[in-house]
C-alpha positions as a Python dict, from the first residue, in 0.01 Angstrom:
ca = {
    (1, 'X'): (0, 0, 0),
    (2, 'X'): (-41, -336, 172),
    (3, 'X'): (-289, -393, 468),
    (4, 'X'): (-38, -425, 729),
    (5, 'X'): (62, -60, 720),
    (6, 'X'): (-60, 258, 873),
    (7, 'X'): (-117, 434, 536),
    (8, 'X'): (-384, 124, 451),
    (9, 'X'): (-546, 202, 849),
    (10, 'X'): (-571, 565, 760),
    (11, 'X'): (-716, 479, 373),
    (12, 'X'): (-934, 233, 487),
    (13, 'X'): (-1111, 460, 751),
    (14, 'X'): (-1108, 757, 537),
    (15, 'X'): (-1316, 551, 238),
    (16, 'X'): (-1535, 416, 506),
    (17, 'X'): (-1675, 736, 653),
    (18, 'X'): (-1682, 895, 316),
    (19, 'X'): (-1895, 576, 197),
    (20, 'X'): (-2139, 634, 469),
    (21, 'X'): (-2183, 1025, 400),
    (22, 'X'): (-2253, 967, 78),
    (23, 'X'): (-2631, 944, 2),
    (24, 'X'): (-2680, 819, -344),
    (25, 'X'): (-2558, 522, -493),
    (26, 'X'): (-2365, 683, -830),
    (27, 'X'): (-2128, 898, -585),
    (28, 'X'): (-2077, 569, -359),
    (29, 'X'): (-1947, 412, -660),
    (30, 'X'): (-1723, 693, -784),
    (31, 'X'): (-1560, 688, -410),
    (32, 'X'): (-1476, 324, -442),
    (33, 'X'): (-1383, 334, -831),
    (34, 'X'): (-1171, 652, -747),
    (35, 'X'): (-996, 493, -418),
    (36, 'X'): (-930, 167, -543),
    (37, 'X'): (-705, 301, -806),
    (38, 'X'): (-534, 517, -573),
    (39, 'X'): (-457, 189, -364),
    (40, 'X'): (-359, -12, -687),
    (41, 'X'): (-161, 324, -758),
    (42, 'X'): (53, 320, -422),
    (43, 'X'): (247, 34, -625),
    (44, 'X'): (328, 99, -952),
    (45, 'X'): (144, 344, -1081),
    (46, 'X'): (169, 298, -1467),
    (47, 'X'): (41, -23, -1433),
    (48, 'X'): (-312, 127, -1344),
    (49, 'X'): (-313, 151, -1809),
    (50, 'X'): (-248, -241, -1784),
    (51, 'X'): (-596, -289, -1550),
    (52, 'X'): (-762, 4, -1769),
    (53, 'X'): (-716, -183, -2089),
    (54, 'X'): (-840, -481, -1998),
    (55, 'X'): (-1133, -375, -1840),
    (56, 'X'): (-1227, -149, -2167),
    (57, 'X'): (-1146, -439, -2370),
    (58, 'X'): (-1410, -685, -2111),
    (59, 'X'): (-1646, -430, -2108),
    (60, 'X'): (-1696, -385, -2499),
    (61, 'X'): (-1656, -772, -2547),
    (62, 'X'): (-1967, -852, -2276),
    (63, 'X'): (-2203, -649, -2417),
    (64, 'X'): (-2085, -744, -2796),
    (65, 'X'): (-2100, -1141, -2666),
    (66, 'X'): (-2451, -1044, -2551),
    (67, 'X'): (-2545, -875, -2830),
    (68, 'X'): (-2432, -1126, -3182),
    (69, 'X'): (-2559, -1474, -3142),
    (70, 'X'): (-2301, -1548, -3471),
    (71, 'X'): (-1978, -1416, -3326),
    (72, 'X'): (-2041, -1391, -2961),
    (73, 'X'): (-1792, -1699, -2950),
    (74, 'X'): (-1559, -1475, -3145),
    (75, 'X'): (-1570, -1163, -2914),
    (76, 'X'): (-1521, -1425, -2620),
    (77, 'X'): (-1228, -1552, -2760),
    (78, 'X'): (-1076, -1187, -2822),
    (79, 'X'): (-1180, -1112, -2466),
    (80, 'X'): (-959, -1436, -2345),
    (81, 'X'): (-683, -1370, -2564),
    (82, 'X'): (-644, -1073, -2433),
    (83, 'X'): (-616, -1110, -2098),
    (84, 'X'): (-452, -1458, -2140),
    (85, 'X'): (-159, -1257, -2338),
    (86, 'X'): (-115, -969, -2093),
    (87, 'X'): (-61, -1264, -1807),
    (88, 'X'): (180, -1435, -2007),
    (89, 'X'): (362, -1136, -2133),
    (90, 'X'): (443, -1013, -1778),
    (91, 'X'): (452, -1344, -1589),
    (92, 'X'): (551, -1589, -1828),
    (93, 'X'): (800, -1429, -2083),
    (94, 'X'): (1081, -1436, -1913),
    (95, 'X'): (1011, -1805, -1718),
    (96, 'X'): (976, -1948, -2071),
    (97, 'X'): (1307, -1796, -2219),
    (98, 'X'): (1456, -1892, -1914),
    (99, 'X'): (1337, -2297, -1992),
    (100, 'X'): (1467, -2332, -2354),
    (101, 'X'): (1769, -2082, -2241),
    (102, 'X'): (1991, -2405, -2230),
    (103, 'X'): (1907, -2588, -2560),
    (104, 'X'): (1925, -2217, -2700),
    (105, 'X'): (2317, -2195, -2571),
    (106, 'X'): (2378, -2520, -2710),
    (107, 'X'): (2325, -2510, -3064),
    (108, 'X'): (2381, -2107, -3048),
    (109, 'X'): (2620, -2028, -2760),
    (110, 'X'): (2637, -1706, -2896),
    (111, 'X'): (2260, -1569, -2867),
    (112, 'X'): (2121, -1359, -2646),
    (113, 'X'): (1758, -1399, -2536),
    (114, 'X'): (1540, -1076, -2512),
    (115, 'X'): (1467, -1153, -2131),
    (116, 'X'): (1251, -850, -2025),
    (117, 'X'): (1360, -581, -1711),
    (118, 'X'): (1012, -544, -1581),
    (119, 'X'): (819, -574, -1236),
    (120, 'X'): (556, -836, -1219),
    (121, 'X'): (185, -625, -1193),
    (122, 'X'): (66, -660, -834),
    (123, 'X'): (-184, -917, -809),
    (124, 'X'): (-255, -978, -1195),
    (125, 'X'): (-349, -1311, -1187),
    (126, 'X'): (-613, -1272, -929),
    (127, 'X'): (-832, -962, -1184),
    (128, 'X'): (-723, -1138, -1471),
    (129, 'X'): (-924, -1458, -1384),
    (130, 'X'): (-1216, -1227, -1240),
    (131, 'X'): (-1222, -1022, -1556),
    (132, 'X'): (-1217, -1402, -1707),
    (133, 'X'): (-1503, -1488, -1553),
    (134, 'X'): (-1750, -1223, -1619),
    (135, 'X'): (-1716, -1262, -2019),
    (136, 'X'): (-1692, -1665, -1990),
    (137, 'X'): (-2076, -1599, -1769),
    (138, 'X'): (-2188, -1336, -2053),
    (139, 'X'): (-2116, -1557, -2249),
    (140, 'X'): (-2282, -1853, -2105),
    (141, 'X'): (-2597, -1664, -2078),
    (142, 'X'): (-2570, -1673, -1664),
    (143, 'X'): (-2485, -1299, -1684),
    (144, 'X'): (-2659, -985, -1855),
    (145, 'X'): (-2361, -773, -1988),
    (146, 'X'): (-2329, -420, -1763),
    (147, 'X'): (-2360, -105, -1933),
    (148, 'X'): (-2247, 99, -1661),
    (149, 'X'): (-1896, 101, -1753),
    (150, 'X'): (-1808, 235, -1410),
    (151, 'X'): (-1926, -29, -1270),
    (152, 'X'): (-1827, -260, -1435),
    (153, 'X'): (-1459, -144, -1337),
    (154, 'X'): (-1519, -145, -959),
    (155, 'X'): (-1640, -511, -1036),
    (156, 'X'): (-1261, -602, -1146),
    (157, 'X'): (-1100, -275, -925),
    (158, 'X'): (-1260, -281, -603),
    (159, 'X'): (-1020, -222, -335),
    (160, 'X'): (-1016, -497, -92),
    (161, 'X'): (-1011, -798, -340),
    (162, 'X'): (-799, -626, -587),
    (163, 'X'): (-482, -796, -544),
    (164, 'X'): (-546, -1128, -384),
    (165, 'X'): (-887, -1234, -432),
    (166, 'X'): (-1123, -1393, -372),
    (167, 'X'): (-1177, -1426, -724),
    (168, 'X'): (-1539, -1326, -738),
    (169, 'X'): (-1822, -1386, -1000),
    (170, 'X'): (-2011, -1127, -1162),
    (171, 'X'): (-2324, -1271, -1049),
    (172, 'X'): (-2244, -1222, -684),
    (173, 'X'): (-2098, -866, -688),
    (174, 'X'): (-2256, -655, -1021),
    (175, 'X'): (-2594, -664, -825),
    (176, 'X'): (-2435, -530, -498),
    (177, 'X'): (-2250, -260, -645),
    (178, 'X'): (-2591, -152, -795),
    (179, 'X'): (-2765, -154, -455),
    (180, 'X'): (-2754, 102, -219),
    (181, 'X'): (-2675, -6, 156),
    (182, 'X'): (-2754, 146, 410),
    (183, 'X'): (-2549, 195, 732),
    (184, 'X'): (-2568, -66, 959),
    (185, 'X'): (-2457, -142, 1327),
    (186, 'X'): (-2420, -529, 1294),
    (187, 'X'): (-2234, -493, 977),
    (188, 'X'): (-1945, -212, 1142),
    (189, 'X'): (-1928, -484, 1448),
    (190, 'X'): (-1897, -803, 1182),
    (191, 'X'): (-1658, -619, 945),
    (192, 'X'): (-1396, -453, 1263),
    (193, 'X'): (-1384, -845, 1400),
    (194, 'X'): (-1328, -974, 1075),
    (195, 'X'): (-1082, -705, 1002),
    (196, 'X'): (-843, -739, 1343),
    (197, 'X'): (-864, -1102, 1338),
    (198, 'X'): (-691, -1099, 1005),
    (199, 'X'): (-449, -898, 1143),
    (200, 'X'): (-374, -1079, 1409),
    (201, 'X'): (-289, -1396, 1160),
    (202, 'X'): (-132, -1182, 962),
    (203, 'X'): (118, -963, 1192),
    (204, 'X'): (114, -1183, 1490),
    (205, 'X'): (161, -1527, 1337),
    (206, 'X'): (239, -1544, 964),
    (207, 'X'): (507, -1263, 1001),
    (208, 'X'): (604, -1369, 1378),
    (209, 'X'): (619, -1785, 1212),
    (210, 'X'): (857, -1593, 878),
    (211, 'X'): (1141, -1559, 1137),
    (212, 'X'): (1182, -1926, 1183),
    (213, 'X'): (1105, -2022, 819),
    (214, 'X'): (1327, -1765, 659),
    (215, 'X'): (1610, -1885, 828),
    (216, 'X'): (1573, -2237, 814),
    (217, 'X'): (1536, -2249, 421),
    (218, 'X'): (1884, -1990, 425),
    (219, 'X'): (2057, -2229, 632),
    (220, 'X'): (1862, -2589, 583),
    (221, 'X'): (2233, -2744, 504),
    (222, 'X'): (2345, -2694, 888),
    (223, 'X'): (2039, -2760, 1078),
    (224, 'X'): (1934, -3026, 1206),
    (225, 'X'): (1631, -3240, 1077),
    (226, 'X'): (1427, -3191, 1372),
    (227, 'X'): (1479, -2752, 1278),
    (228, 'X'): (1383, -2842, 913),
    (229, 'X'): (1073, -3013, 1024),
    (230, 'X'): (964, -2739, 1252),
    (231, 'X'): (1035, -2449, 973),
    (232, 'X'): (839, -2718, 773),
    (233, 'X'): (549, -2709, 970),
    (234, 'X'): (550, -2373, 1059),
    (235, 'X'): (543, -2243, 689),
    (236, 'X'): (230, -2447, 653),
    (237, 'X'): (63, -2212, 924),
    (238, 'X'): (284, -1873, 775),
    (239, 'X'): (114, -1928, 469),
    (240, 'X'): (-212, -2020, 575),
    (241, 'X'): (-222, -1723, 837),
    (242, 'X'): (-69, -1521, 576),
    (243, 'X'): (-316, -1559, 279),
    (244, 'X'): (-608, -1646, 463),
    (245, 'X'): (-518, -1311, 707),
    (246, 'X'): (-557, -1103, 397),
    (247, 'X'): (-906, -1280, 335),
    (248, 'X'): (-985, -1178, 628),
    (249, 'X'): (-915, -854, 621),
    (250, 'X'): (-1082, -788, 258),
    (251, 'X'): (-1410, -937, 397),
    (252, 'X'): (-1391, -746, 676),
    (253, 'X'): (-1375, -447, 501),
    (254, 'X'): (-1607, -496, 235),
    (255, 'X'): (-1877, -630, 502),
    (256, 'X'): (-1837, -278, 679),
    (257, 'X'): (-1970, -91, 396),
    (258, 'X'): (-2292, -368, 311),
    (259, 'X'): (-2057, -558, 48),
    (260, 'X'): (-2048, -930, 103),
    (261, 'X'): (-1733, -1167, -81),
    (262, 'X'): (-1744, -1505, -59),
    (263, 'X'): (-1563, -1694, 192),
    (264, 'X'): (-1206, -1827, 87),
    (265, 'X'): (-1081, -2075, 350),
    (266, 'X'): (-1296, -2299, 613),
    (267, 'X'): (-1053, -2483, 793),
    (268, 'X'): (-842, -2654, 523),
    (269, 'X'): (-622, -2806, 783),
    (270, 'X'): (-834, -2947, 956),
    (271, 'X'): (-904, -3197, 613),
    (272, 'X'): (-906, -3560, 596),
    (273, 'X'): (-752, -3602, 285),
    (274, 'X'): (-656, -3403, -17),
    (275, 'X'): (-910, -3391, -201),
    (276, 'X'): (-1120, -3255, 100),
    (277, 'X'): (-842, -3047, 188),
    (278, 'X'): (-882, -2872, -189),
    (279, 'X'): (-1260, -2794, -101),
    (280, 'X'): (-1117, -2596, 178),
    (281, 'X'): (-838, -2416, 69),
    (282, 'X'): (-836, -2125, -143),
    (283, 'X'): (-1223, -2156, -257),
    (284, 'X'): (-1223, -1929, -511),
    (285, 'X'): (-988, -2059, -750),
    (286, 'X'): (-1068, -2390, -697),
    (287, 'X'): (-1378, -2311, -784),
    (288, 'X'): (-1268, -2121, -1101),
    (289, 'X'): (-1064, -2413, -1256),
    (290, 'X'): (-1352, -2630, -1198),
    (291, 'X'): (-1601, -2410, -1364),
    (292, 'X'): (-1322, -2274, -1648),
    (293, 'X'): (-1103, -2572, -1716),
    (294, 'X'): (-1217, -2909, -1536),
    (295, 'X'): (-1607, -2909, -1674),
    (296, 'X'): (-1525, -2741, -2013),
    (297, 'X'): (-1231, -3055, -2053),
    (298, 'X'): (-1541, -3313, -1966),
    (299, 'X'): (-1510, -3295, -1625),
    (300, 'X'): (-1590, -3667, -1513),
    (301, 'X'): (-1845, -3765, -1815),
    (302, 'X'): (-1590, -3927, -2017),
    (303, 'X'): (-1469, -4219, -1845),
    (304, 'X'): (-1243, -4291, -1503),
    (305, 'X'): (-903, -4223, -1710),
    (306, 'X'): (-1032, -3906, -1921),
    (307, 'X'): (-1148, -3809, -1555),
    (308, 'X'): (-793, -3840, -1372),
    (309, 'X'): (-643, -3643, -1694),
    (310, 'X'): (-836, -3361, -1667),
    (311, 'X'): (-793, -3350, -1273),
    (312, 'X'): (-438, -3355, -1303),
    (313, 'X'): (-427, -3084, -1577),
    (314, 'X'): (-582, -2888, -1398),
    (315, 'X'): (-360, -2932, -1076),
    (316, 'X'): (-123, -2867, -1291),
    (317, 'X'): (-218, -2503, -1476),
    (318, 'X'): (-294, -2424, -1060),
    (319, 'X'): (47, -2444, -967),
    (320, 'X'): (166, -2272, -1309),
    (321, 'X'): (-89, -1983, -1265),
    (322, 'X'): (71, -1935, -883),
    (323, 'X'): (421, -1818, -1011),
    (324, 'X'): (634, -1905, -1276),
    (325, 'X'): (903, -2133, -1111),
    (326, 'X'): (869, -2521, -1196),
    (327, 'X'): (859, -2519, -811),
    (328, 'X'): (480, -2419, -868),
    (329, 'X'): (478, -2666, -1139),
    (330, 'X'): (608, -2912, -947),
    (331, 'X'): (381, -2845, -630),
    (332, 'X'): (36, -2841, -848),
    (333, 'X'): (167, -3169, -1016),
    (334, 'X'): (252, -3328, -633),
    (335, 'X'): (-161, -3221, -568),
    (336, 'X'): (-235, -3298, -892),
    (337, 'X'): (-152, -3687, -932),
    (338, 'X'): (-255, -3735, -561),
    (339, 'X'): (-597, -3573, -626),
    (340, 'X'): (-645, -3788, -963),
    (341, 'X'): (-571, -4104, -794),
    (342, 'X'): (-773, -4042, -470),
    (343, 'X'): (-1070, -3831, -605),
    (344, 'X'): (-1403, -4041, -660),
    (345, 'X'): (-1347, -4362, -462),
    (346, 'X'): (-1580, -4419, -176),
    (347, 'X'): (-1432, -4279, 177),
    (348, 'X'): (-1344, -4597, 406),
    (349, 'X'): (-1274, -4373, 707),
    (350, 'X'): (-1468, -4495, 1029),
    (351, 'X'): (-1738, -4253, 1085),
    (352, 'X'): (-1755, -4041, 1433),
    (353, 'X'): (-1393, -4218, 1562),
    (354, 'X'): (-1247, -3931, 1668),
    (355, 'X'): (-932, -4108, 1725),
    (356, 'X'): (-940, -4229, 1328),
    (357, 'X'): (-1013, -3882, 1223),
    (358, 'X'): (-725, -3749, 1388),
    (359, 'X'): (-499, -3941, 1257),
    (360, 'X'): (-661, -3861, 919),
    (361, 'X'): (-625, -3528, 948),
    (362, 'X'): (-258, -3508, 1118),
    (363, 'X'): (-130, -3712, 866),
    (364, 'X'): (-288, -3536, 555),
    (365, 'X'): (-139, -3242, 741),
    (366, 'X'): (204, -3387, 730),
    (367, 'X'): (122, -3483, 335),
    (368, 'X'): (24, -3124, 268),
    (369, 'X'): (354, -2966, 461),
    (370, 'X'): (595, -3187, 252),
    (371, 'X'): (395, -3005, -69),
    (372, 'X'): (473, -2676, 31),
    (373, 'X'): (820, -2710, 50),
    (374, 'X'): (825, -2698, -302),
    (375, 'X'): (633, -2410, -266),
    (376, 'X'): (866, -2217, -48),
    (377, 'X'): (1202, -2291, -219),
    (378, 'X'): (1365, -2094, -449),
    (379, 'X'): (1419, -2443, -701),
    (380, 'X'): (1308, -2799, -749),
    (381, 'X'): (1684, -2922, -620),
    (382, 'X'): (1671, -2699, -283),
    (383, 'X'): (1329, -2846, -224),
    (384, 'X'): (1435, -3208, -301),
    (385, 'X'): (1754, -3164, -31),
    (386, 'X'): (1536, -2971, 219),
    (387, 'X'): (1306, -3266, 231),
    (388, 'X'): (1596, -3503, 217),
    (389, 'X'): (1735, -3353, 521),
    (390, 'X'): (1456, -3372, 705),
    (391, 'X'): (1406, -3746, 608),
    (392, 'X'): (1772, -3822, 650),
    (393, 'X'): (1716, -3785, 1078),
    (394, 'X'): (2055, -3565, 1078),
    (395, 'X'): (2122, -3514, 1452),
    (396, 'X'): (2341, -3223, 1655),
    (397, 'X'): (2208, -2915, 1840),
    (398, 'X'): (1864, -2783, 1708),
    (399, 'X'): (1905, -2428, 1563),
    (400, 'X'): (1643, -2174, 1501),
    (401, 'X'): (1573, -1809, 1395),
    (402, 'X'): (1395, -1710, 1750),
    (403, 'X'): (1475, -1761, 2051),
    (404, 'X'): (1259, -2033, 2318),
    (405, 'X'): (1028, -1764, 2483),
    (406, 'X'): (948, -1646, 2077),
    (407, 'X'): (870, -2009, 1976),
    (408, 'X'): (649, -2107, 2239),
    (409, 'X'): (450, -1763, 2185),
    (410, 'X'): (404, -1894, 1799),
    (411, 'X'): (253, -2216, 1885),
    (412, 'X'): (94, -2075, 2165),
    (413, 'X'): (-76, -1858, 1877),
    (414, 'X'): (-171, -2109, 1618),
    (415, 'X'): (-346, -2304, 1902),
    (416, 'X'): (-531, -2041, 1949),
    (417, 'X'): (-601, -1964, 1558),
    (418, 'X'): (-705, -2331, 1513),
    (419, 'X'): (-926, -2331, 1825),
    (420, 'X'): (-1085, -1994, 1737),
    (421, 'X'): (-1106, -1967, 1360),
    (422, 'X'): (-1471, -2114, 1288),
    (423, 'X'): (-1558, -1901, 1609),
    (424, 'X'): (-1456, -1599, 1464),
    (425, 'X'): (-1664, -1623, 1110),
    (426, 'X'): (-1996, -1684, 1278),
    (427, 'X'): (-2175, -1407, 1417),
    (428, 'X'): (-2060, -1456, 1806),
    (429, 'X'): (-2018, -1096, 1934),
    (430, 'X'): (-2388, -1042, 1986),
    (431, 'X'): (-2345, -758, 2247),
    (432, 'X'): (-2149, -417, 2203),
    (433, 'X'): (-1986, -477, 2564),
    (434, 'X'): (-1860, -762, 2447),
    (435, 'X'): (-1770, -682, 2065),
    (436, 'X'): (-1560, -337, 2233),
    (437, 'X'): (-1381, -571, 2475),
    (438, 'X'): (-1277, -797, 2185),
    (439, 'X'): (-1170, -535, 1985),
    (440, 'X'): (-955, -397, 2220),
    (441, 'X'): (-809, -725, 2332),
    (442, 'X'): (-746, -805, 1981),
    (443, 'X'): (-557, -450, 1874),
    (444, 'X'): (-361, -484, 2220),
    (445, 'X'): (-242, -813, 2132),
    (446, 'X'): (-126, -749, 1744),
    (447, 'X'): (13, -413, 1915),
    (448, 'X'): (216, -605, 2129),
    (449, 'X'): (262, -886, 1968),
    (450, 'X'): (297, -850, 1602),
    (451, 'X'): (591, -879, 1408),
    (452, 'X'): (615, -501, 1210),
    (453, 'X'): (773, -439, 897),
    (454, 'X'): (501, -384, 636),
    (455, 'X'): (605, -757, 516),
    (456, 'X'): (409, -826, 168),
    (457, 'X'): (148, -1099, 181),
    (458, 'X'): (249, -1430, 11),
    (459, 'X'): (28, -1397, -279),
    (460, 'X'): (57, -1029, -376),
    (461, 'X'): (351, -1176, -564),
    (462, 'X'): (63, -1432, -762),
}
């Protein structure tokens, strides 16, 4: 089920009471083991065996790592392989055929490549790199293994980071799932407003901003370049609004029943450069390839050019672990050579100009938009032309996907998103007069306005 759907409302409230009636912290854990398969289920149900084998193989291999100083590297490097090869197998078979598929058809023209009929598991990147990260922490010595094995799967099952993160450490959620909260006021009020203002991006922008998009990248060749550069722009917000929604949302719930996650956005567009704009964006993996892949590679203690390498490398895995299209590859490269080059030289920018950071921050806007066209297209050479048209100042009668009224009520929108946002994550409904009027206003407005259809977030797909 996705969030965005009536069957999620009714789940979600249905857990939540049950959570609260529950009086011990064993049968608390059972509810949310038992629930968040059900809602990994609602998908494809087989693929529950896919999550159940790697958590049985993680949860032998952390207390193994813990337990044999000689092969703990061993049992770490099982645990890895694992879950390295089930990501590749489901995401990456096909994508590689598919890249030597040419120079295979020239020197045999008559072979035929075992390209695999299979869905892509629903959000397997995201518990793959959390299961990751509690054996690489074992391992480390920052984490005792858990011997409660159920546990242990709620840590890479629970329900409302399941498919699209934040990719959490053990050390911030084993210790919660072992402590038993008890029901309170402030954290219903902070959860609900955390909850509906995800929705709102979600349903009332990201979905209501897809309209435009969707049919400017189906028709880019007959638009004009001002229509391109408004789908353009208005992807960057449909994607931001649409991962960032679901964030939202997953906090939200989790915060209802005690359970904090860490935060996963804080204001990325509102960046001054890239590199800033990469310590806002999607927290939890960045965080994760620095821990995982840029430290472990040397990280900055081997020299400016070593340094640059590594940044780029891992830039470039980023975009490969988001979907396996040499758009992503392509995209992560774009951040990645940018980062490389700008990362560790001293900021010039005038300090407290508000004028100067504007223009820092509109134009690393503009930098970042051009990126995600590459994300958004369905190949490199529809990407190139996309941003060629837009470049090329084509002229004729602007065309869009909504109508005037619709438009200006999407703008209208973000304004309100980007003036809001910070607002909305601090802890500014103090009284239940006001928290009930905010609620309602909020449920009116993605009533009313919100685009319906039970659209799929972006990264479910990742």
């Amino acid at each position: 089920m996705v969030f965005n759907s009536l069957q999620f409302l009714v789940f979600f409230m249905v857990v939540s009471i049950l959570y609260y009636q529950i009086k011990n912290q064993k049968g608390r854990i059972w509810l949310l083991l038992i629930s968040s398969c059900y809602f990994y289920m609602t998908f494809i149900p087989v693929y529950i065996l896919i999550l159940g084998a790697t958590i049985v193989i993680d949860y032998f291999a952390g207390i193994l790592i813990a337990a044999s100083s000689r092969r703990k590297k061993a049992w770490l490097t099982l645990s890895i392989i694992a879950n390295v090869g089930i990501l590749v197998f489901y995401k990456y078979f096909n994508f590689l055929l598919g890249s030597i598929d040419p120079l295979i058809s020239h020197l045999l023209p008559h072979a035929q490549l075992p390209y695999l009929n299979i869905i892509l598991p629903i959000g397997l990147s995201f518990h793959t790199f959390q299961a990751m990260s509690y054996t690489i922490e074992v391992y480390r010595g920052n984490q005792k293994p858990e011997r409660n094995f159920v546990i242990y799967a709620l840590y890479v099952m629970y329900y409302p980071q399941l498919v699209a993160g934040p990719i959490e450490r053990p050390q911030n959620m084993l210790h919660q799932f072992h402590e038993y909260k008890e029901y309170k006021w402030d954290n219903v009020k902070e959860g609900l407003a955390r909850m509906v203002w995800g929705f709102f991006k979600k349903v009332v922008i990201a979905d209501r901003l897809a309209v435009e998009v969707d049919y400017a990248f189906a028709h880019h060749q007959s638009l004009s370049s001002f229509s391109l550069a408004v789908a353009a722009m208005f992807y960057s917000f449909q994607i931001y609004c649409d991962f960032s929604g679901y964030s939202d949302i997953a906090l939200g719930a989790s915060k209802l029943m005690g359970i904090t996650l860490m935060e996963n956005f804080n204001e990325p567009y509102k960046s001054k450069n890239i590199t800033e704009f990469w310590t806002r964006w999607h927290i939890s993996l960045s965080s994760w390839f620095r821990d995982y892949v840029y430290i472990p590679l040397g990280g900055n203690r081997k020299g400016e050019a070593r340094r640059r390498i590594n940044v780029f490398l891992v830039f470039l895995l980023s975009g490969l672990w988001h979907g396996a299209n040499w758009t992503f590859v392509a995209w992560g490269s774009l951040h990645g050579a940018l980062v490389s080059l700008l990362s560790g030289k001293s900021s010039k920018e005038p300090k407290n100009n508000v004028i100067a950071d504007a223009v820092f921050i509109a134009f690393n806007f503009l930098l970042v938009t051009i990126f995600w066209i590459f994300f958004r297209a369905s190949n490199i050479s529809t990407a190139v032309r996309f941003i060629s048209e837009i470049f090329s100042f084509k002229t004729g009668p602007s065309k869009f996907g909504m109508n005037v009224v619709e438009m200006l009520f999407a703008v209208l929108f973000v304004i309100v998103m980007l003036l809001r946002e910070n607002k909305v994550k601090s802890h500014f409904i103090k009284r239940d007069s006001a928290f009930a009027l905010y609620l309602t206003m909020m449920v009116l407005v993605c009533y009313f306005f919100g685009v319906f259809g039970e659209n799929q977030f972006i990264y479910f797909q990742f």
